[in-house]
C-alpha positions, 0 to 999 in steps of 0.5 A, spaced: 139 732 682 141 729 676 139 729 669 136 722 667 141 721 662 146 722 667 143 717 673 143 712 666 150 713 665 153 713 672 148 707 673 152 703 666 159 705 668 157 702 676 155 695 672 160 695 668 165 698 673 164 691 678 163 687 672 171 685 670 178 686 672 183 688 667 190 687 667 197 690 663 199 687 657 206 683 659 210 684 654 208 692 653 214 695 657 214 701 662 217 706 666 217 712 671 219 719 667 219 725 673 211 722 676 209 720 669 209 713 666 212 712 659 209 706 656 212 702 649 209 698 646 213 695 641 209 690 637 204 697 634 211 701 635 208 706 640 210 709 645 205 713 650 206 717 657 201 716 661 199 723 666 199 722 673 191 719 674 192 715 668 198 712 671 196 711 677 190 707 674 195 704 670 199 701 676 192 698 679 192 694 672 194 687 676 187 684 674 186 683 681 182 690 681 176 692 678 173 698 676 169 700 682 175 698 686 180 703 682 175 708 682 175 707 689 182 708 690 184 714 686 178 718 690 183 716 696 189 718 693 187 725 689 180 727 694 175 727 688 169 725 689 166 718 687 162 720 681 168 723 678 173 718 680 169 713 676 168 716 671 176 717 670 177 710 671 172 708 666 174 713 660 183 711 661 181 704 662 177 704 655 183 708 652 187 704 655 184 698 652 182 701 645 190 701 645 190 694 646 195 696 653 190 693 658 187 686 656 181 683 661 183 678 666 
């Protein structure tokens, strides 16, 4: 059985999972490295290389998924469990926006 903090944090990432789609920014480039993506931001001069999950999350960034949907999907394609999966997504989304690489659709 879980934790009350740990219920309380699942339930805000379902909330905020469902709530928003995001979707890359257009003028960051990328490209696929040996499985892994390299992205380059020139406006803030940083390149990044994304691991396989994050990269992943990164191709479902169309702004036509949520959250939840991604989550969804990296369950499928990495066989983890749903809690997990959600929690990934929404910690890589969330780095992915502190970076300024993703914006809401």
């Amino acid at each position: 059985m879980r934790k009350p903090k740990e219920r309380e944090d699942l339930l805000y990432r379902n909330i905020n999972a469902s709530a928003f789609c995001l979707k890359r920014r257009p003028d960051v480039r990328s490209r696929l490295v040996d499985g892994e993506l390299v992205v380059l931001d020139r406006e803030a001069g940083f390149i990044h290389q994304l691991n396989k999950t994050a990269t992943y999350i990164w191709q479902q960034c169309d702004g036509q998924h949520t959250a939840a949907t991604i989550a969804g999907q990296v369950c499928e394609a990495f066989e983890v469990d749903e809690p997990t999966a959600l929690k990934d997504v929404c910690e890589i989304l969330t780095r992915l926006q502190n970076l300024d690489l993703v914006v809401k659709a």
